[in-house]
Every structure is written in C-alpha cells, then in structure tokens.
VEXDREN-2710 file (C-alpha; in Angstrom, 1 decimal):
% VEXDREN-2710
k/r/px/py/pz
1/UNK/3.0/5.8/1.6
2/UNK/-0.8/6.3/1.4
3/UNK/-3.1/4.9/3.7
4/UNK/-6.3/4.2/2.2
5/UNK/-9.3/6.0/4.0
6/UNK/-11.7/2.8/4.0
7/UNK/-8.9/0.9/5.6
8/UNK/-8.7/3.5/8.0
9/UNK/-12.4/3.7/8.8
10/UNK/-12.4/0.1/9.5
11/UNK/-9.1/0.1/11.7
12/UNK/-10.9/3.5/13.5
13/UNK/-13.9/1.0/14.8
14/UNK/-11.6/-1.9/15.8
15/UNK/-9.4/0.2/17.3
16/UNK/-12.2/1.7/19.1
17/UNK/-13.4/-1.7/20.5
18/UNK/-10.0/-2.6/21.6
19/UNK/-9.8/1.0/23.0
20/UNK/-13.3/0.3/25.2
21/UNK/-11.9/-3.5/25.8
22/UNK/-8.7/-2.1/27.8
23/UNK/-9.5/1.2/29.0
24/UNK/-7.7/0.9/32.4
25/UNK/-4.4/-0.7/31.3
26/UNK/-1.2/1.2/29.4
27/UNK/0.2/-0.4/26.5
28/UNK/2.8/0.9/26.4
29/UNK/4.6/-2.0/27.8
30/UNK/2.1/-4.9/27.1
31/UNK/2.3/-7.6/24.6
32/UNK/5.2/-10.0/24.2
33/UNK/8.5/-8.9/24.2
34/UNK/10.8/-8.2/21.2
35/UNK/14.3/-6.0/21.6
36/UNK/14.4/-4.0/24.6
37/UNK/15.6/-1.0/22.9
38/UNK/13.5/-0.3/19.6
39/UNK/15.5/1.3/16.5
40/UNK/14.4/4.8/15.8
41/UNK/15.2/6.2/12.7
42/UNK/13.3/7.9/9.2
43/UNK/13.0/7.0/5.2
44/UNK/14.8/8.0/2.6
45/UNK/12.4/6.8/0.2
46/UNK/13.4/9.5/-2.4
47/UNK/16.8/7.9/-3.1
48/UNK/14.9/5.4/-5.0
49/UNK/14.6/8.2/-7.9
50/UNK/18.4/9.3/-7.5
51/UNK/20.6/8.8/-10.4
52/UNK/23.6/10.1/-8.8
53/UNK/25.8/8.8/-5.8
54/UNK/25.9/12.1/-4.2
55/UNK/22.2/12.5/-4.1
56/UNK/22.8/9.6/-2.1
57/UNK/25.6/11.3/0.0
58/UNK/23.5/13.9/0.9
59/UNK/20.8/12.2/2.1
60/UNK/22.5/9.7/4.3
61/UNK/24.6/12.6/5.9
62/UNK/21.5/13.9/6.7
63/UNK/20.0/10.9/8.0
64/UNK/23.4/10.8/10.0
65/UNK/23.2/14.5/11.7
66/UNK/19.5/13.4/12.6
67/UNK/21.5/10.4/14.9
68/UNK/19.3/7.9/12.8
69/UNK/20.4/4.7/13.9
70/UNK/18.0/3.0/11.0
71/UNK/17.0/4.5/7.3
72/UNK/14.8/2.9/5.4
73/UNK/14.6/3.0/1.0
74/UNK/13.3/1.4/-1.6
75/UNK/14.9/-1.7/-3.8
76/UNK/13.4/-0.7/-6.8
77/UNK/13.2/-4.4/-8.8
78/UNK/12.2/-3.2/-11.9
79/UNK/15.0/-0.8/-12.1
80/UNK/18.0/-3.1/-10.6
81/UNK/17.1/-5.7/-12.9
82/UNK/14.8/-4.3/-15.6
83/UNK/15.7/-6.6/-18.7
84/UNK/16.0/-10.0/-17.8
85/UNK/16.8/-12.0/-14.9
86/UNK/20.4/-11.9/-13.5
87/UNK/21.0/-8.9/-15.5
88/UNK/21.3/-5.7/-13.4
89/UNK/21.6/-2.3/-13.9
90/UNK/25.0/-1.5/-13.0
91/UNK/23.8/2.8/-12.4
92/UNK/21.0/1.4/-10.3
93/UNK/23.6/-0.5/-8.2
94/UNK/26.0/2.0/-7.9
95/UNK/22.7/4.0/-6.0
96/UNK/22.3/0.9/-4.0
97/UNK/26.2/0.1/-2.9
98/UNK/26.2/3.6/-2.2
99/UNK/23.5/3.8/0.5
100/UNK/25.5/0.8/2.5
101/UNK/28.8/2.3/2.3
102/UNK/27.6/5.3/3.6
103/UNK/25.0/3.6/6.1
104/UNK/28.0/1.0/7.3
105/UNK/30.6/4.5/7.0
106/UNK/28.0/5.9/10.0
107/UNK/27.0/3.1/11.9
108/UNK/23.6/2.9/10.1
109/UNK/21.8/-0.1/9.1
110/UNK/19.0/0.0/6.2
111/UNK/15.9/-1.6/5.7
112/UNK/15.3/-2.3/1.9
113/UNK/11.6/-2.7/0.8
114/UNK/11.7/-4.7/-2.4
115/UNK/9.1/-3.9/-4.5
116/UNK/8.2/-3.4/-8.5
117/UNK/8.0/-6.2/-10.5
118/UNK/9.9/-5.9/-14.1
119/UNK/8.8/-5.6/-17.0
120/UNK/9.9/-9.2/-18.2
121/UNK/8.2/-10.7/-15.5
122/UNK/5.0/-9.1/-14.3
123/UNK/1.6/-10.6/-14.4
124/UNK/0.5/-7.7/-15.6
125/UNK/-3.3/-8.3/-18.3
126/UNK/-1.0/-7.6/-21.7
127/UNK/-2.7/-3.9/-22.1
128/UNK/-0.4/-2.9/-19.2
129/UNK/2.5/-4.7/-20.5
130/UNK/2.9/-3.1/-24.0
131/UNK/3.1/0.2/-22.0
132/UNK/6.0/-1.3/-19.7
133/UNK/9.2/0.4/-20.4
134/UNK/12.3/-1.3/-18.8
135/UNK/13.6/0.6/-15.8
136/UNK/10.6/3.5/-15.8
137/UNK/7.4/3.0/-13.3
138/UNK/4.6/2.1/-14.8
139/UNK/1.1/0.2/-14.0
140/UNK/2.9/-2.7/-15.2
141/UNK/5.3/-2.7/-12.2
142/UNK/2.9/-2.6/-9.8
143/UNK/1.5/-6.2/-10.4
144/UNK/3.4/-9.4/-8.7
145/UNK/5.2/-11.5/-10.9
146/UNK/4.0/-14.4/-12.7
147/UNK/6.9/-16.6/-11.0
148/UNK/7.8/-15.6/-7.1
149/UNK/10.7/-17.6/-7.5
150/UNK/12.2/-14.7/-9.6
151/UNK/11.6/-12.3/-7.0
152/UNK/13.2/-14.5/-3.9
153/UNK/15.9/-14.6/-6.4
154/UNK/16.3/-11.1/-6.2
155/UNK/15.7/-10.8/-2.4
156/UNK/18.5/-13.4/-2.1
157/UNK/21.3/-11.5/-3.8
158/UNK/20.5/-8.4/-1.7
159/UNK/20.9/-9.9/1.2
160/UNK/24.2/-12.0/0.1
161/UNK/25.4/-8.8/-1.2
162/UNK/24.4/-6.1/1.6
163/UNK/24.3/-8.9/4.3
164/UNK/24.6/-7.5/7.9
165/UNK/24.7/-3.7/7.0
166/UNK/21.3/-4.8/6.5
167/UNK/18.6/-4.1/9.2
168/UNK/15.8/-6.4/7.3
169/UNK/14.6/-7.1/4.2
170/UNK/10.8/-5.4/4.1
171/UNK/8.8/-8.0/1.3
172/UNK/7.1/-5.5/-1.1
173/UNK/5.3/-2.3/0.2
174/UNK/1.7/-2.0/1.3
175/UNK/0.0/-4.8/-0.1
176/UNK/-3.4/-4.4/1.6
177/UNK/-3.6/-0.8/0.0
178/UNK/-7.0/-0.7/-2.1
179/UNK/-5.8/2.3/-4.0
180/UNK/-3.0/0.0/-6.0
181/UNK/-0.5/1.9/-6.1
182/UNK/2.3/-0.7/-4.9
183/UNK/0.8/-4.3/-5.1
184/UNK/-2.5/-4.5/-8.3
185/UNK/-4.6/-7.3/-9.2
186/UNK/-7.0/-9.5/-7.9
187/UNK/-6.4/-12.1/-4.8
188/UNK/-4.0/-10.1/-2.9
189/UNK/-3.4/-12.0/0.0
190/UNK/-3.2/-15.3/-1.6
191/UNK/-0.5/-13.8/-3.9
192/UNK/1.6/-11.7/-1.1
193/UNK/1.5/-14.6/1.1
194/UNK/2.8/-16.6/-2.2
195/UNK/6.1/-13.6/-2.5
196/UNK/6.3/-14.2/1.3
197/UNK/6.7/-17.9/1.5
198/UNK/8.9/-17.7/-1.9
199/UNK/11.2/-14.8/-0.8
200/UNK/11.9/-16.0/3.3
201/UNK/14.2/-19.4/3.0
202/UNK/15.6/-17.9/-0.4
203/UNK/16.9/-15.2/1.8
204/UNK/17.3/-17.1/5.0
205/UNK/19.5/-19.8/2.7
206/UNK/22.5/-17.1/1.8
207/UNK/22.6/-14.9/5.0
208/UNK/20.6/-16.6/8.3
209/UNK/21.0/-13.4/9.9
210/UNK/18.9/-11.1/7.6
211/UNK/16.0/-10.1/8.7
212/UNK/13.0/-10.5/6.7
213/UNK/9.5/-8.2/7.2
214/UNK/6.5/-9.2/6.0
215/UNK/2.8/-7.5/6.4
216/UNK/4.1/-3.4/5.3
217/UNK/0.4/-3.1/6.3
218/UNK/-1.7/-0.1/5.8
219/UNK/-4.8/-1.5/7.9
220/UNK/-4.7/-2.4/11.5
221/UNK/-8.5/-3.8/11.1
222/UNK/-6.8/-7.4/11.2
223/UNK/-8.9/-8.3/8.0
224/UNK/-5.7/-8.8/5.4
225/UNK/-3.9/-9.8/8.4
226/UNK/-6.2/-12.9/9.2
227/UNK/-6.5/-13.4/5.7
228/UNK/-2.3/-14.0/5.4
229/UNK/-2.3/-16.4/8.1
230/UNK/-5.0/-18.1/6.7
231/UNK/-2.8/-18.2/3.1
232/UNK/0.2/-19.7/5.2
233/UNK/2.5/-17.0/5.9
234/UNK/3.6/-18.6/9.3
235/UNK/6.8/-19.3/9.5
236/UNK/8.4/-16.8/6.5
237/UNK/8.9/-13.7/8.3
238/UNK/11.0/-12.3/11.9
239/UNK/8.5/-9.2/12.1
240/UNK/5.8/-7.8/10.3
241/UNK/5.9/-4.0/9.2
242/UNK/3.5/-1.5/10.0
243/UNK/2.0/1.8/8.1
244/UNK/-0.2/3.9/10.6
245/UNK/-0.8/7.7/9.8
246/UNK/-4.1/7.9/11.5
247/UNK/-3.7/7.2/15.6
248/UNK/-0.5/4.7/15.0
249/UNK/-0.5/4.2/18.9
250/UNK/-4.6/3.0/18.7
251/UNK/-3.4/0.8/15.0
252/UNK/-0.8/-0.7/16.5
253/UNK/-2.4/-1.7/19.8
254/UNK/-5.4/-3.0/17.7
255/UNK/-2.9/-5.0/15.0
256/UNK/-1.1/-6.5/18.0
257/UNK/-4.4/-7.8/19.3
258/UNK/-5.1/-9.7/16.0
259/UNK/-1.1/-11.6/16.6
260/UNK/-2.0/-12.3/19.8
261/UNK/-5.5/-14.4/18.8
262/UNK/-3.3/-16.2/16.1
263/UNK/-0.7/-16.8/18.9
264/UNK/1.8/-14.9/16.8
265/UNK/4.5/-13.5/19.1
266/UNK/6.8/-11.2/16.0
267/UNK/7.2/-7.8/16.8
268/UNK/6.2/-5.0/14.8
269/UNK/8.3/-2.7/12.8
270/UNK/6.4/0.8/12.0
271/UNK/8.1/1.8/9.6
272/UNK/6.1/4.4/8.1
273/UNK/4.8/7.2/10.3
274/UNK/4.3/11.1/10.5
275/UNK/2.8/14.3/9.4
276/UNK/2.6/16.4/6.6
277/UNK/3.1/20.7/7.7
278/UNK/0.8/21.7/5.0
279/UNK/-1.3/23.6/6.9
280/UNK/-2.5/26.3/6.6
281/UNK/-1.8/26.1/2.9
282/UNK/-4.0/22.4/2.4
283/UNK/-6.5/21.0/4.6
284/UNK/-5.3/17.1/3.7
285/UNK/-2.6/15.4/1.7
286/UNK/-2.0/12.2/1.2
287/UNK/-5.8/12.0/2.4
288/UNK/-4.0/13.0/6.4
289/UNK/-5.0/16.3/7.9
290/UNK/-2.4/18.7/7.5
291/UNK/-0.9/20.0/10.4
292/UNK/1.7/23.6/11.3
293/UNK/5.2/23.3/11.9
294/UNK/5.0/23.2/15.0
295/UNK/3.1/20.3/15.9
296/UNK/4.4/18.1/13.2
297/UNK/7.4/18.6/15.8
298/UNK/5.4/18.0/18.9
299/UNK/4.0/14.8/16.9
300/UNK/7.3/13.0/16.3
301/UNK/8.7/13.9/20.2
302/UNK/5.8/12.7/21.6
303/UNK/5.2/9.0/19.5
304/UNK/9.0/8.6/19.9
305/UNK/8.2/8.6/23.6
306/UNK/5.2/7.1/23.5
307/UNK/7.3/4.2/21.4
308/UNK/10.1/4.4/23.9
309/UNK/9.0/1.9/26.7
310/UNK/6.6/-0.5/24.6
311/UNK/8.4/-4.0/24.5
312/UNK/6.6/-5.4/20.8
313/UNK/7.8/-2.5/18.6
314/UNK/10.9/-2.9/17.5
315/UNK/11.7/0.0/15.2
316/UNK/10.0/3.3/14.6
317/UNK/11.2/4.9/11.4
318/UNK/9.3/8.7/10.7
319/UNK/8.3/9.4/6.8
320/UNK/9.9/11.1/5.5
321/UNK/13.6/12.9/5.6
322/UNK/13.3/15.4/3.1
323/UNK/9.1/16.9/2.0
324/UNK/7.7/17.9/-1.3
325/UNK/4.8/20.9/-2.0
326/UNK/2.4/17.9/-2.7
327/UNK/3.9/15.4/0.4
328/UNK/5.5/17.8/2.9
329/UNK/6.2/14.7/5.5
330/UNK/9.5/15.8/5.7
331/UNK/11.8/17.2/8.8
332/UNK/13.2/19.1/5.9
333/UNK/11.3/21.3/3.3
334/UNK/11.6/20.9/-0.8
335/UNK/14.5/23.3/-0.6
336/UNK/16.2/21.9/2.2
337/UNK/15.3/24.0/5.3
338/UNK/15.4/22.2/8.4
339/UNK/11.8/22.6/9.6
340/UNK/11.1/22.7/13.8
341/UNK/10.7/18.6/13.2
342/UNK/13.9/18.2/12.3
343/UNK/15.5/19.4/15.6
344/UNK/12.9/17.9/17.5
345/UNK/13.7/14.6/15.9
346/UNK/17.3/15.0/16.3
347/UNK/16.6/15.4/19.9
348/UNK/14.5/12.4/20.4
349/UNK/16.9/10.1/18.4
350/UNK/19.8/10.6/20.3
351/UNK/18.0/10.4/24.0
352/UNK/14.3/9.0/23.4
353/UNK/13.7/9.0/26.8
354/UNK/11.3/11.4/28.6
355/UNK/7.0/11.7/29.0
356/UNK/5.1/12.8/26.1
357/UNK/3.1/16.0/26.4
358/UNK/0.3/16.1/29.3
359/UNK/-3.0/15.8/28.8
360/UNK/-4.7/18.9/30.1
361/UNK/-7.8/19.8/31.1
362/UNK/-10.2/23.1/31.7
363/UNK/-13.3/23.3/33.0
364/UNK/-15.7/26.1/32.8
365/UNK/-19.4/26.4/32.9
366/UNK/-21.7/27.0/30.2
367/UNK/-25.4/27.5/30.5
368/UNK/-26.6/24.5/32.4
369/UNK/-24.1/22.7/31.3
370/UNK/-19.9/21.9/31.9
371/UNK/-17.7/22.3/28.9
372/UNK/-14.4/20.5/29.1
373/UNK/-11.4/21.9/27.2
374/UNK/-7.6/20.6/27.1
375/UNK/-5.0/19.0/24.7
376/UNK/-3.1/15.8/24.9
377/UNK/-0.4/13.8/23.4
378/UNK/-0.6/12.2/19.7
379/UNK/-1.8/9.1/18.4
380/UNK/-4.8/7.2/20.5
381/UNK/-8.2/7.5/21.6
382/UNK/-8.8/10.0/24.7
383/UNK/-11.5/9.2/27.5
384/UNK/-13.5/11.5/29.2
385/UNK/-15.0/10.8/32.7
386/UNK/-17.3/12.8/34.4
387/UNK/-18.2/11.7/38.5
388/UNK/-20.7/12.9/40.7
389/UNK/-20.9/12.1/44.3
390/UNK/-17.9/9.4/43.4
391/UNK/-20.4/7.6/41.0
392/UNK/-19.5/7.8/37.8
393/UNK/-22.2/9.3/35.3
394/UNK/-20.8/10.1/32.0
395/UNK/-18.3/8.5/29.8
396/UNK/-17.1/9.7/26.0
397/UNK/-14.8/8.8/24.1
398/UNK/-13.2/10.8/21.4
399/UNK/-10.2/11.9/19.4
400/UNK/-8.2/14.7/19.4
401/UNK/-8.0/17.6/16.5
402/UNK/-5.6/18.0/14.1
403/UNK/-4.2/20.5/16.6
404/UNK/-4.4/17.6/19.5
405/UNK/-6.8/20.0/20.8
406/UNK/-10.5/19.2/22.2
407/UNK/-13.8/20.5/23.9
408/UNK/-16.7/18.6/24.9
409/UNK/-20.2/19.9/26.1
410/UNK/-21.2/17.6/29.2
411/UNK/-25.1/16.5/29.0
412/UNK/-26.7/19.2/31.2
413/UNK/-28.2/16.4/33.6
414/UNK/-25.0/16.3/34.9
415/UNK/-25.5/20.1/36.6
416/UNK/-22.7/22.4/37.0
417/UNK/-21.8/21.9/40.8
418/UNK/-19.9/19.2/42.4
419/UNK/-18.9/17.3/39.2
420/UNK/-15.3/15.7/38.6
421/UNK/-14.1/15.4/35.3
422/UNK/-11.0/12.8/34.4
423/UNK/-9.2/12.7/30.9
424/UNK/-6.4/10.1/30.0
425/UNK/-5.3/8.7/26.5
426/UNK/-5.4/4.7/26.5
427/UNK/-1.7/4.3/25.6
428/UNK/-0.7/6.3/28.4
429/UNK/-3.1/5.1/30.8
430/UNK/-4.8/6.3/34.1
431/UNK/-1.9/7.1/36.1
432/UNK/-1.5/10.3/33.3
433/UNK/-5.1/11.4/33.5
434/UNK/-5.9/15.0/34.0
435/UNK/-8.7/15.9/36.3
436/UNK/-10.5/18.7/37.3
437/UNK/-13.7/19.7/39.4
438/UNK/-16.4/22.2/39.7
END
C-alpha cells in the first residue's frame, strides 16, 4: 500500500501546476465519461494471509454490513501456484473460492490484484532465489517472471474460474513504487508493460467480460505513466488503477491530465485510499500523517462525496477493512472495534450522495496585518484570495493540516480595513468558496 514520498513530492508539484492551470473550474464532473454510478467499496487485503475459510467469512460479512458493493484482495501467485506451473495449492484455493461464494452469496463483486511471482519462475539474481521458499514471501517473489506468458496463464484461469463474480482483474500491485516492495528489478516499465500486454488477450480470450486494470499506480506525476504508453501498453487494459494517500482528489485530477494528452479515454479505478487513526500515538505510518478517529471518519464521508458526481472514476475502494498497531487504515481496529470510520463509511456506501464538509473561513486582525483561519473538505489544494477595492491583490495557495485545518498571515500591505478574503478547494470549485470581509 505504501506510497513512496519522492513519488509524492513529484505528483505534489504537478498537481500543483494543474491546480494553478484550472483554478476556476470543478472537477468533479470533467473528463470523459466512464459509468455513471462509480462502485464504492474497501480492501480486504488481509485475506491474502488467511489460512482458514472462516477468516474469510468474517471478513466478507463485514465487508457486507459496511453495504460494500466492491472488495478488493490479493491473488497471491506464488502461493496459488507455488511449485510448478498448473499445479495449485488446493488450501490456497479453498481461501480464493471462498471469497466468491461469499462475494456472489451478497451481491459483491471482487477485484483480484495478481501479484508475486513463484518461486519456479522469478527473475529473481540467483542470491534471492536460493532463499525462495515455495508458498512463503520473500524478496524472490517480488521480481516479474522470466516468462510473462506464465503469468497470463495464471490471470486466465482466474478469470475462467471466477468469471463475472469478478469486478476486474488489477495486473500486479504498484509497480512504479521505488521502495520494491511489490514489483523489484531494473526496467520497470518496459517489464510491467511486457505482464500487461501478456496478461490482457490471455484474459480477454476465456472470459470477454473480465475486466482487466492495469497502472495500480502510486505516482500521479505522469512519469511511469508516459513511460507505459511509450512501452506499448495501449490497447491491454479497460481502466487503469490508482493509489493516492496524499491529496487523491489533486492526484487523480493531475493523472487524468496525463490520459487526456495521450488521448486515453479509460477511467480510473482508485482503489487504494484512506487514513491511518494513529494519532496521537504516531506522527506518520506508512510515511502518511496520522490522523484521530474522528477525522479519519470525516475523510472517507467527504472523498466519497467528493467521488460521487465525477464521471472518470469508476470505483473508489477505502484501505483498509480491518487496521493493525503498525497500519491502523482500518474502519475496524486490531481487535475488531468498529472505529467512528466504520459507521461513517457504512453511511456513505449505502446513499453517497450529499456535499462534503464546507470550507470555512475566519478573519480577525493581527498587528498590521489579517490572519485567515477555517477548515475545509479532504483531498486537494485550497486557494486563498484576498480583494481590495474589487481588485484582486493577493493569491496563495496551500494545503490543509492533518486536521484539514489552516491559518494564513496576509502580507501587511494589504491593511486591515476593507479587504475581502475568498477560499475554495479546486475540486469543489468557486461556487463553494467561503468568503469573508473586514
């Protein structure tokens, strides 16, 4: 799940050009169109560890109370098929039937993300490889395979096994991550688009209707992006899949900006989203700022709603179900305890309609200078605007805390007296812009 903080540097100045590029227009509803009503829904990525069928129970009933309408897991590769090719793991896919009967039981479709390359046929550098135990993680499984022919072979029997009950087929996890925890070695690109054009008409040739995801991108700089179309990727996927921690509404504005210069009209599946409640007990995890209770909840409402009306995202899925001491993503805690999140999630799955939170603002004077104060909704870049005489004659541009708090000190040139002041997050546009006056 982690987002690597180079990548998000990068995709913070992009973002931040695009931001400047299109201050006066909402995008919420821009782009070209994909489903009118996006799937909302949240991972179960820990069900790629269970080893019983009622681990899986549990979590899908979960998922189920929670109105999901889309979960997503893991397809572990190198422990459905860890010896040789055509030879599976029959407790492995016992865990996998498992999640479809009770997905298909509820009138929930997955998204499988098939990753981890076997030991038998990684490209692993042979140091790696002598460590590679059959059906346990290691470095080993974390490099492509020599032959992508073996993976499409894979991809293909899930999807003539699982078929419809399938939402899409996601092609490997977060390739463009720098910190190699999911996709190692050198020429990433080159070899992702290789899995991508290997794995799409292998799965398109046993089930037409499967859905296949490419990208699972971390960075919404467009730089791995431009560099898969350049490696031929075209073609070999229905939608490309998203990972944005750090302003998602500000990545996948900025993303969609580098599909529309290559005339690529997919829609995007973010698929990975949310906040860890670690505070005050961390100050990051997962290199994210930790954040209470409380506004992990007001976080998911108000991105759900942000999500709601945009017409090229077509499924929002929140990380993660269930949290961890060291990844506390979850709506529910290590023991199970439904945090604040989880109701307001459950809430926002079953009607996602309604405004996100307001942006606010308070002005108050300072010296010889005007400090603004206020809050705002989740996820983008905020604009301050401060007029005099109907001219404007100050501009900033900023983000929120991690409390989606701010305060700004105006330049004292500005004076104290007869100053307006407008706010307004770029997703959301003008026409919800606070303003105020002294």
């Amino acid at each position: 799940m982690t987002a690597d903080v180079r990548m998000q540097a990068a995709a913070f100045a992009l973002a931040l050009l695009a931001a400047l590029a299109f201050a006066h227009r909402s995008w919420a509803a821009s782009s070209a169109a994909s489903p009118a009503a996006s799937l909302g829904g949240v991972n179960i990525g820990s069900l790629e560890y269970a080893s019983e069928p009622r681990d899986v129970d549990r979590e899908m009933a979960e998922a189920h109370r929670l109105h999901a309408g889309i979960v997503r897991t893991t397809a572990k590769w190198s422990v459905l098929e860890p010896l040789a090719q055509g030879r599976l793991s029959r407790r492995a896919l016992a865990v996998a039937d498992r999640v479809i009967q009770d997905a298909t039981a509820t009138g929930i479709r997955v998204i499988m993300t098939v990753e981890g390359t076997p030991c038998w046929a990684s490209a692993a550098p042979l140091r790696l490889l002598r460590a590679c135990l059959p059906g346990h993680d290691s470095a080993a499984n974390r490099w492509p395979p020599r032959d992508t022919a073996a993976y499409a072979a894979f991809a293909a029997f899930l999807a003539k096994r699982y078929g419809t009950h399938l939402a899409a087929i996601e092609i490997w996890n977060e390739p463009d991550n720098s910190n190699e925890r999911f996709f190692a070695g050198p020429d990433k690109a080159a070899r992702y688009a290789a899995l991508l054009r290997a794995a799409y008409p292998a799965v398109k040739a046993v089930n037409p209707s499967v859905t296949v995801l490419g990208g699972s991108l971390v960075g919404s700089n467009g730089v791995f992006l431009r560099a898969l179309y350049a490696a031929g990727i075209r073609g070999n996927y229905d939608g490309l899949s998203v990972h944005f921690y750090t302003l998602p509404l500000a990545s996948l504005r900025s993303i969609r900006q580098v599909q529309n210069a290559a005339g690529d009209t997919t829609p995007l599946w973010l698929d990975e989203f949310g906040w860890s409640s670690c505070w005050p007990r961390y100050r990051t995890q997962q290199e994210q700022a930790c954040v209470t209770e409380a506004t992990q909840a007001a976080n998911l409402r108000d991105l759900f709603r942000a999500l709601a009306l945009s017409r090229y995202v077509a499924a929002e899925l929140l990380y993660d179900l269930r949290g961890w001491t060291s990844e506390d993503f979850g709506v529910l805690s290590e023991t199970g305890r439904r945090k604040p999140a989880y109701r307001a999630l459950a809430r926002v799955l079953r009607s996602p309609g309604g405004d996100p939170a307001p942006v606010t603002l308070r002005l108050r004077r300072e010296g010889p200078r005007i400090v603004a104060t206020g809050s705002g909704p989740v996820g983008d870049y905020m604009q301050l605007e401060a007029f005099t005489g109907g001219a404007a004659r100050y501009r900033a541009l900023f983000v929120l805390d991690r409390f989606n708090r701010y305060s700004i000190r105006l330049p004292a040139g500005l004076g104290t007296h007869g100053v307006t002041v407008r706010v307004y997050q770029y997703w959301a546009g003008l026409a919800h812009a606070a303003l105020g006056t002294l």
